[in-house]
Backbone as CSV, one residue per row, in Angstrom:
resi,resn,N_x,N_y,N_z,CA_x,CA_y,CA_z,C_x,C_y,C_z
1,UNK,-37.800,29.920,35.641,-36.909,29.729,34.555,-36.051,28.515,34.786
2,UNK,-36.666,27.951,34.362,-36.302,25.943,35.440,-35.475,26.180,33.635
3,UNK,-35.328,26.567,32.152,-34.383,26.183,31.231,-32.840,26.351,31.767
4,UNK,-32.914,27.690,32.128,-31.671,28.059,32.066,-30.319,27.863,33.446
5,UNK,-30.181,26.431,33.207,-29.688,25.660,34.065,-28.637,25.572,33.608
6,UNK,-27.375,25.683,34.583,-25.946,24.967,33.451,-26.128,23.549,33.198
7,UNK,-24.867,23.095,32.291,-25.198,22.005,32.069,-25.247,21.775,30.132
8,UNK,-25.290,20.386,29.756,-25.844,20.516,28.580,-27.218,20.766,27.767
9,UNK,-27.617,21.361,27.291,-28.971,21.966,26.928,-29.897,20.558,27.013
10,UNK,-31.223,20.872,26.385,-31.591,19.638,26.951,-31.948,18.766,25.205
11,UNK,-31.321,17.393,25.101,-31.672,17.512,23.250,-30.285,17.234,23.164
12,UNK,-28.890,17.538,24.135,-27.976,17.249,23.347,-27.200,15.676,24.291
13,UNK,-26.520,15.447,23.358,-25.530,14.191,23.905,-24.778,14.622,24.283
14,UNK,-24.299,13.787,25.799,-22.976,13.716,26.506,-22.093,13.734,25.506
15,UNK,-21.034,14.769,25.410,-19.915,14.819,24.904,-19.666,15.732,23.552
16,UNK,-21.048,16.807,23.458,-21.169,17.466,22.587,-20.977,18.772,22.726
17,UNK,-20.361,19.498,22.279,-19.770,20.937,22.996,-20.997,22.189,22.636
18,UNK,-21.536,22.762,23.475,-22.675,23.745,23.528,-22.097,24.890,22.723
19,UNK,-23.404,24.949,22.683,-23.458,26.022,21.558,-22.946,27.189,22.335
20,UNK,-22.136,28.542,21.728,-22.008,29.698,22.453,-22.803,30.594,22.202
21,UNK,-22.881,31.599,23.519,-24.108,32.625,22.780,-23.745,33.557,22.045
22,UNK,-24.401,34.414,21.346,-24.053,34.886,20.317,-22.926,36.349,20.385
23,UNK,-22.716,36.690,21.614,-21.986,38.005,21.455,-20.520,37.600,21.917
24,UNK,-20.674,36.107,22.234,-18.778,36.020,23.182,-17.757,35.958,21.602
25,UNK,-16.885,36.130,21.707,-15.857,35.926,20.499,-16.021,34.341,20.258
26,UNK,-15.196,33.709,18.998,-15.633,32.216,18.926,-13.886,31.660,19.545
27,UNK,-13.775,30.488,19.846,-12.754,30.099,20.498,-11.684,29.681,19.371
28,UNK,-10.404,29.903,20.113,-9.020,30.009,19.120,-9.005,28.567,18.260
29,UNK,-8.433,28.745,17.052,-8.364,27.267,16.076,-7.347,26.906,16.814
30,UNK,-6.838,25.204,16.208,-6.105,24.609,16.412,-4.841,24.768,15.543
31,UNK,-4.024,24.775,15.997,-2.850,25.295,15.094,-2.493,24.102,14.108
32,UNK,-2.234,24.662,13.031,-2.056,23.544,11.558,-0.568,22.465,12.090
33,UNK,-0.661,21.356,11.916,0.300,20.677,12.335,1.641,20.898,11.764
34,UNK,2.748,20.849,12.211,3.851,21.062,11.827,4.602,20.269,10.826
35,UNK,5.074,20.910,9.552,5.368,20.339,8.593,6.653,19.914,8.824
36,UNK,6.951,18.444,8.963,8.296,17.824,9.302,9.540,17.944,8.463
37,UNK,8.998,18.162,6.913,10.393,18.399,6.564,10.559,19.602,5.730
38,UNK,11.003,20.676,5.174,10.989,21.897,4.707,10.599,21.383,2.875
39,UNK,10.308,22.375,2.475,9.912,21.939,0.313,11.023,22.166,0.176
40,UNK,11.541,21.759,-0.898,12.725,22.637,-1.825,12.276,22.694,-3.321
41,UNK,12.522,23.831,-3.920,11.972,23.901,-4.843,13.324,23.868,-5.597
42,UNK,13.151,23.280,-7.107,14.143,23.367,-8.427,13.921,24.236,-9.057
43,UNK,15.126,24.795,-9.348,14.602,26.084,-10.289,14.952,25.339,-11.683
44,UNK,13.993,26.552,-12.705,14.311,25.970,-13.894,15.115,26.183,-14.859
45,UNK,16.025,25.310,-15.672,17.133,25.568,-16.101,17.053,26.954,-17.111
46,UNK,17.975,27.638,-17.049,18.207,28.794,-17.451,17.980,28.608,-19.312
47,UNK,17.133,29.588,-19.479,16.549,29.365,-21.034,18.218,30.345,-22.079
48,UNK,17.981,29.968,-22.973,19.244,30.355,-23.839,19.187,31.489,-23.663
49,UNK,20.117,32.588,-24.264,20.504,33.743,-24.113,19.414,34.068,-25.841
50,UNK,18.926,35.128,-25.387,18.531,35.742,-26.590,16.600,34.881,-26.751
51,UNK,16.415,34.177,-26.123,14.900,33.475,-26.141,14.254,34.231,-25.308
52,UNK,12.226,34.643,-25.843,11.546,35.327,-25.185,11.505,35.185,-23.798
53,UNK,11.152,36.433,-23.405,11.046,36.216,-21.619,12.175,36.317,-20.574
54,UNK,13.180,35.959,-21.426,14.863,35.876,-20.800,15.280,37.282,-19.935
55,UNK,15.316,37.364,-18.860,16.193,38.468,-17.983,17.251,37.681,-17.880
56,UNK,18.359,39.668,-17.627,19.829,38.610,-17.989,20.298,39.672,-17.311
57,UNK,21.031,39.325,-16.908,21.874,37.426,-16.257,20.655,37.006,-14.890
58,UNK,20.881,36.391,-15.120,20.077,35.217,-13.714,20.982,34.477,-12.521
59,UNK,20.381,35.260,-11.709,21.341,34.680,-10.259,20.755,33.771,-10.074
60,UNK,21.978,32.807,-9.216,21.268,31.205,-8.642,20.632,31.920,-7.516
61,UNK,19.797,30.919,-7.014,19.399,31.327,-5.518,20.174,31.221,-4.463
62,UNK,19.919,31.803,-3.285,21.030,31.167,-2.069,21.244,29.887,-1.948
63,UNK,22.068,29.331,-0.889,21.728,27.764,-0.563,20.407,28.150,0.947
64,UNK,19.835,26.995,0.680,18.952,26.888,1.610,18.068,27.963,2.035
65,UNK,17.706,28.499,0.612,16.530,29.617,0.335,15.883,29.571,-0.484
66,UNK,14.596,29.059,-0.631,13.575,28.508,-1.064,12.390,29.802,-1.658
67,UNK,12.848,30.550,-2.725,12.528,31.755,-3.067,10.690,31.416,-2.993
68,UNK,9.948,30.319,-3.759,8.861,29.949,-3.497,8.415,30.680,-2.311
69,UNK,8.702,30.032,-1.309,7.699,29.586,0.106,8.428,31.442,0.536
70,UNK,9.106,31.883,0.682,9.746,33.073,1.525,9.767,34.575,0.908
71,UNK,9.251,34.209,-0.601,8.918,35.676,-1.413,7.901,36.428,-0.733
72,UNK,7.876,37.590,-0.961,7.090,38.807,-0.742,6.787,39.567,-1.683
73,UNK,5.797,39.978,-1.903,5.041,40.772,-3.376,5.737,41.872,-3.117
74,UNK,6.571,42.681,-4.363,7.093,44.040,-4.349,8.559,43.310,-4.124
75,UNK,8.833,42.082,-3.591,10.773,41.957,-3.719,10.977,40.733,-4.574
76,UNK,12.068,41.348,-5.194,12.386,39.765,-6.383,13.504,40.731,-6.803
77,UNK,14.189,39.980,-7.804,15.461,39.912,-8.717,14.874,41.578,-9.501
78,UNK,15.582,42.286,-10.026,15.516,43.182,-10.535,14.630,43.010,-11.920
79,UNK,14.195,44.034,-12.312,14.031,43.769,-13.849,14.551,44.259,-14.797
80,UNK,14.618,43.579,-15.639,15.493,44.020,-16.773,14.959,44.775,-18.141
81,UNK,15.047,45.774,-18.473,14.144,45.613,-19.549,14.677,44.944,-20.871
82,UNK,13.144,44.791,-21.693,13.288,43.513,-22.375,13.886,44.698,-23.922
83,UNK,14.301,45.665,-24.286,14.531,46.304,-25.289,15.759,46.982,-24.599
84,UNK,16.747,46.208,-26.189,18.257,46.311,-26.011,18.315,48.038,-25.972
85,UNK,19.391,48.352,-25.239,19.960,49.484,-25.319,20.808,50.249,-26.633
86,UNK,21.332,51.091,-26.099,22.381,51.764,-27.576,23.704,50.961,-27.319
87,UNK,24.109,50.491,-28.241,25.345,49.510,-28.507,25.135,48.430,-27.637
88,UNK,23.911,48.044,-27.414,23.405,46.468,-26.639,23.055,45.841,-28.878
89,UNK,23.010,44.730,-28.308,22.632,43.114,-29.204,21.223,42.270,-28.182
90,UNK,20.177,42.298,-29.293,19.011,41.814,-28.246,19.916,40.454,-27.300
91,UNK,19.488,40.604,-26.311,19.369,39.221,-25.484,20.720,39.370,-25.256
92,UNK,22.000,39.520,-25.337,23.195,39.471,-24.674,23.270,40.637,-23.809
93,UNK,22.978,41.960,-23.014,23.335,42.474,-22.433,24.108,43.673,-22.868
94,UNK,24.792,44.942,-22.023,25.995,45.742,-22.635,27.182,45.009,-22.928
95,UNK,27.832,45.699,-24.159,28.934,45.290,-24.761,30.329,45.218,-23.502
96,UNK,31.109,44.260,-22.897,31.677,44.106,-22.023,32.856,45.357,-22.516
97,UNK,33.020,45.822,-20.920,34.038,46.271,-20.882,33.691,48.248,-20.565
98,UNK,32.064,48.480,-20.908,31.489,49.800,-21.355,30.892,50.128,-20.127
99,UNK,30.207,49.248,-19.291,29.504,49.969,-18.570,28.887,50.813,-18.682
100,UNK,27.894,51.809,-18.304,26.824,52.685,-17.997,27.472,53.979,-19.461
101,UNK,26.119,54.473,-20.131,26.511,55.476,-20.595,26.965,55.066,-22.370
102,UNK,27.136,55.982,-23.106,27.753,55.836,-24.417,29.183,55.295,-24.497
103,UNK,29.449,54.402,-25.309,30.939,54.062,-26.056,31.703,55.292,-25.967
104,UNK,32.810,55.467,-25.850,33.700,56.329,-26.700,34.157,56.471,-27.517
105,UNK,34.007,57.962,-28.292,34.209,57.675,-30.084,35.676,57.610,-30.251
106,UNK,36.067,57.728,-31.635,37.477,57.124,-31.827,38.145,58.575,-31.517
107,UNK,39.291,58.397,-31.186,39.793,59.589,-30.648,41.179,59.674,-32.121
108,UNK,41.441,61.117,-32.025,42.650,61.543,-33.227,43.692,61.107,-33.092
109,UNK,44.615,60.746,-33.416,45.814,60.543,-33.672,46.843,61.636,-33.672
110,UNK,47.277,62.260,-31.983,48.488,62.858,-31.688,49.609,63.321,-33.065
111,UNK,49.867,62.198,-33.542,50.822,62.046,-34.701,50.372,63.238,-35.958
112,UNK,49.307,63.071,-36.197,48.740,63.368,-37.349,48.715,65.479,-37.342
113,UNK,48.000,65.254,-36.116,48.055,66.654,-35.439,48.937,67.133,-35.463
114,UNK,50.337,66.547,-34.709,51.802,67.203,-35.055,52.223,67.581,-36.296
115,UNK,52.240,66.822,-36.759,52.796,66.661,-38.448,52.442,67.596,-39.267
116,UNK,50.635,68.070,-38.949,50.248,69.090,-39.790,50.470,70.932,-39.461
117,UNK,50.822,70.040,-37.802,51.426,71.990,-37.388,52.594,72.437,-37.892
118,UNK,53.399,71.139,-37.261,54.778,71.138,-38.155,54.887,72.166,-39.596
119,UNK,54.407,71.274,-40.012,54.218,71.532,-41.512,53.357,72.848,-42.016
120,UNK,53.186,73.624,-41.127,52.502,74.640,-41.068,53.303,75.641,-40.949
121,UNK,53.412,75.554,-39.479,54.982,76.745,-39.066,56.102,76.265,-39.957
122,UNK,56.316,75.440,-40.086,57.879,75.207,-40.459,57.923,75.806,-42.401
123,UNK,56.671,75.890,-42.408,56.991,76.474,-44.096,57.181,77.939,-43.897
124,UNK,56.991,78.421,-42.509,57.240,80.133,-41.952,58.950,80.311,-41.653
125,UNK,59.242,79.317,-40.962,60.766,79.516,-40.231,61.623,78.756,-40.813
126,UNK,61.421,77.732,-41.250,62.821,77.088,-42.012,62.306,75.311,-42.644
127,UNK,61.889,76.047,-44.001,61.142,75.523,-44.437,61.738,73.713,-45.162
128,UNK,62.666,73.673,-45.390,63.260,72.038,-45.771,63.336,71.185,-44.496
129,UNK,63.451,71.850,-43.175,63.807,71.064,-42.357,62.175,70.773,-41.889
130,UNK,61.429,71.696,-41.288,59.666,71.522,-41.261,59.147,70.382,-41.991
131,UNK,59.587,70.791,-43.467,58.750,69.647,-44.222,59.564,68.363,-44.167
132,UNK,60.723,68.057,-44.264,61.143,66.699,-44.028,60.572,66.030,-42.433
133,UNK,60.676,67.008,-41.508,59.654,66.219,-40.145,58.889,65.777,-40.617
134,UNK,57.973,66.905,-41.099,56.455,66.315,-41.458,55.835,65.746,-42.320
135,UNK,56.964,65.420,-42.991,56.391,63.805,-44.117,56.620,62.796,-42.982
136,UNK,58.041,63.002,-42.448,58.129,61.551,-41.456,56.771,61.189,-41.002
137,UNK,56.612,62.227,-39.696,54.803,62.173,-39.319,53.539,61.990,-39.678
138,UNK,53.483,62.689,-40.795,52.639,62.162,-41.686,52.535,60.609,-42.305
139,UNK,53.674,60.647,-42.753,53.731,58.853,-43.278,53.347,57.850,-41.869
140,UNK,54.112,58.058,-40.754,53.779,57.165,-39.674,52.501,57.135,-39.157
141,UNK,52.042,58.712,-38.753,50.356,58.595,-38.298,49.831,58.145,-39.354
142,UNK,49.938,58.421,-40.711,48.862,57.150,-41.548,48.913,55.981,-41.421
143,UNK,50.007,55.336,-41.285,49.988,54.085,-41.067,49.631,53.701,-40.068
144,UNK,50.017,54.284,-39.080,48.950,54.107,-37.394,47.296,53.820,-36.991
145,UNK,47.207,55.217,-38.032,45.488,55.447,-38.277,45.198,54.209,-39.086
146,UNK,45.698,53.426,-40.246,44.917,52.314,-40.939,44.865,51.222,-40.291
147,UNK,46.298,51.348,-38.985,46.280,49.876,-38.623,45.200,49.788,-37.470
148,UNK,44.549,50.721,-36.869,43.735,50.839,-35.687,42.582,50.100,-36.357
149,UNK,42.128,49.927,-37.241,40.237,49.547,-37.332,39.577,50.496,-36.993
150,UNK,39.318,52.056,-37.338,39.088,52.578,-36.827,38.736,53.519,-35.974
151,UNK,39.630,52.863,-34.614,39.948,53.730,-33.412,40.426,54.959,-33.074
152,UNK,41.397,55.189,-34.272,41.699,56.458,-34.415,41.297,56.809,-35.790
153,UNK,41.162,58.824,-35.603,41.016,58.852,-36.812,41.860,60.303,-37.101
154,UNK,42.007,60.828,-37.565,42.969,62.069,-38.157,43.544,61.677,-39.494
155,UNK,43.136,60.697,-40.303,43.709,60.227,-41.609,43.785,61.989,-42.796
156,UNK,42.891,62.562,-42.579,42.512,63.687,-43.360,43.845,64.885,-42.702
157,UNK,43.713,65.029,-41.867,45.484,65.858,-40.775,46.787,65.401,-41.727
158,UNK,46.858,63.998,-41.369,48.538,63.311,-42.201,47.887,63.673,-43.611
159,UNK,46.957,63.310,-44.181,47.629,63.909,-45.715,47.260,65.365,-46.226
160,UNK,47.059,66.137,-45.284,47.352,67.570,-45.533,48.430,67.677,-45.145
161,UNK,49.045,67.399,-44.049,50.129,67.403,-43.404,51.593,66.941,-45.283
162,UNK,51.257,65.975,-45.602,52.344,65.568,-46.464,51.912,66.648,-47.634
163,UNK,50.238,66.632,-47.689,50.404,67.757,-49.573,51.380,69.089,-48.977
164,UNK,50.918,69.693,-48.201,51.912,70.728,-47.509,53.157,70.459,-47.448
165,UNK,53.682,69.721,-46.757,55.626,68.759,-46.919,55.830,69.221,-48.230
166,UNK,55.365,67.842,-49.308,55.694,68.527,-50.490,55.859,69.448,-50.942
167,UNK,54.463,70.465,-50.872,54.681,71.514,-51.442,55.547,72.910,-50.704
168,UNK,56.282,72.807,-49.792,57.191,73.239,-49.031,58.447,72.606,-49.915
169,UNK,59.229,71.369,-49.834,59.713,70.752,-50.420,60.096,71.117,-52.218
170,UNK,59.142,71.360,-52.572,59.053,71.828,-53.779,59.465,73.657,-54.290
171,UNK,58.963,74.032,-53.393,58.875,75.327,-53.470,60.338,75.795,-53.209
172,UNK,60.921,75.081,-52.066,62.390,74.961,-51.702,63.529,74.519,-52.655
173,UNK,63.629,73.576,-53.180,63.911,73.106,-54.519,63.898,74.326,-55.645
174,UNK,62.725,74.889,-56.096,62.938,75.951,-57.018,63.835,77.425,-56.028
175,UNK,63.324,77.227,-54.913,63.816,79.100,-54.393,65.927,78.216,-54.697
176,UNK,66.020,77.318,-54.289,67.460,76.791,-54.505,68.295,77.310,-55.915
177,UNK,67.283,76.497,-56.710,67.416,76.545,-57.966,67.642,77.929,-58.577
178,UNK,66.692,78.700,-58.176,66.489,79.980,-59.004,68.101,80.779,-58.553
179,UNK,67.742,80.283,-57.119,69.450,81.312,-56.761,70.658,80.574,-57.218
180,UNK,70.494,79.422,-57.823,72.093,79.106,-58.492,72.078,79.588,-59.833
181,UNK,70.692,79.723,-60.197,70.807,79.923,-61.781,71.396,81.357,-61.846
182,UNK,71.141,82.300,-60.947,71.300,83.526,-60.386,72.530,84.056,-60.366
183,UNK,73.158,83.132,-59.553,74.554,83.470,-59.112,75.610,82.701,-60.343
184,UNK,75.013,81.909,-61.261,75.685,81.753,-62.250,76.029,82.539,-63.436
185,UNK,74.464,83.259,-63.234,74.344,84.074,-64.030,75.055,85.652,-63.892
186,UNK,75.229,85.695,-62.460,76.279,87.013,-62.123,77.608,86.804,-62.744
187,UNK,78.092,85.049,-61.945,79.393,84.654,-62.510,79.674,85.050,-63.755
188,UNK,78.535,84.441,-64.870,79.101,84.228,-66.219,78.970,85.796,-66.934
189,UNK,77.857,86.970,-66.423,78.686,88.015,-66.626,79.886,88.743,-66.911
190,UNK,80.367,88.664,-65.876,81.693,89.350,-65.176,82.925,88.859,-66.547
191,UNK,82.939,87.165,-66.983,83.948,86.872,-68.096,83.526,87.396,-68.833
């Protein structure tokens, strides 16, 4: 077996690297040369508020983090979904100030509430003084309730609250009346 000589096979040129045999592993690459200066990538300017595709809000990137070259499949910026919420406006986001969850509805007007209890009991226990409160109250929580936009509501309270006043008011007025006509009428007897 005069072939199997070390050496270069026979057929090849000085300086040609032999073939390996077929079961050794193949020999390590050369490592890719080193890139001298780092990429930086530009991001692209932020598209208007309310245009397709838009997630919102959009963070800048770090400094000297090159989201390109250092991403990983499964991590990125959150997503947003693209269909506005309840009391969202496409493309602007939640209404500031609301955070997570439903608005709060308009709440009653304290005032209005008083006025109509007032005016409730007070036509039981002492009925001119009840109803003069509760027109006051009444008149003020209405005007409260119109000036809100809104925000409050009990408008329907204050003017039960005042038809009641009145008609307390009224009713008081005649029980007055009837007893002077009454006692005049004893008076003018008696001569």
């Amino acid at each position: 077996m005069s072939d199997d000589r070390p050496g270069p096979p026979s057929g090849a040129t000085p300086g040609e690297r032999p073939t390996e045999p077929l079961g050794s592993p193949p020999p390590p690459e050369p490592p890719p040369p080193a890139d001298p200066a780092p990429t930086v990538s530009v991001p692209d300017p932020p598209a208007s508020p309310g245009s397709p595709g838009q997630t919102w809000p959009q963070a800048p990137p770090a400094a000297g983090y090159d989201q390109g070259t250092y991403a990983q499949p499964g991590y990125g910026p959150p997503a947003y979904p693209a269909q506005p919420g309840p009391g969202q406006q496409p493309g602007y986001g939640p209404p500031p100030g609301y955070g997570y969850g439903y608005p709060p509805g308009p709440q009653t007007d304290s005032t209005a509430t008083a006025a109509l209890v007032i005016a409730v009991v007070g036509f039981f226990i002492c009925a001119p003084i009840g109803a003069i409160v509760a027109l006051v109250l009444a008149n003020s929580a209405q005007k409260r309730i119109e000036e809100s936009n809104g925000r409050l509501t009990g408008l329907e309270q204050a003017r039960a609250a005042r038809i009641i006043a009145i008609i307390e008011l009224a009713l008081t007025a005649v029980v007055i009346l009837v007893g002077v006509l009454a006692v005049a009428a004893s008076l003018g007897a008696r001569y």
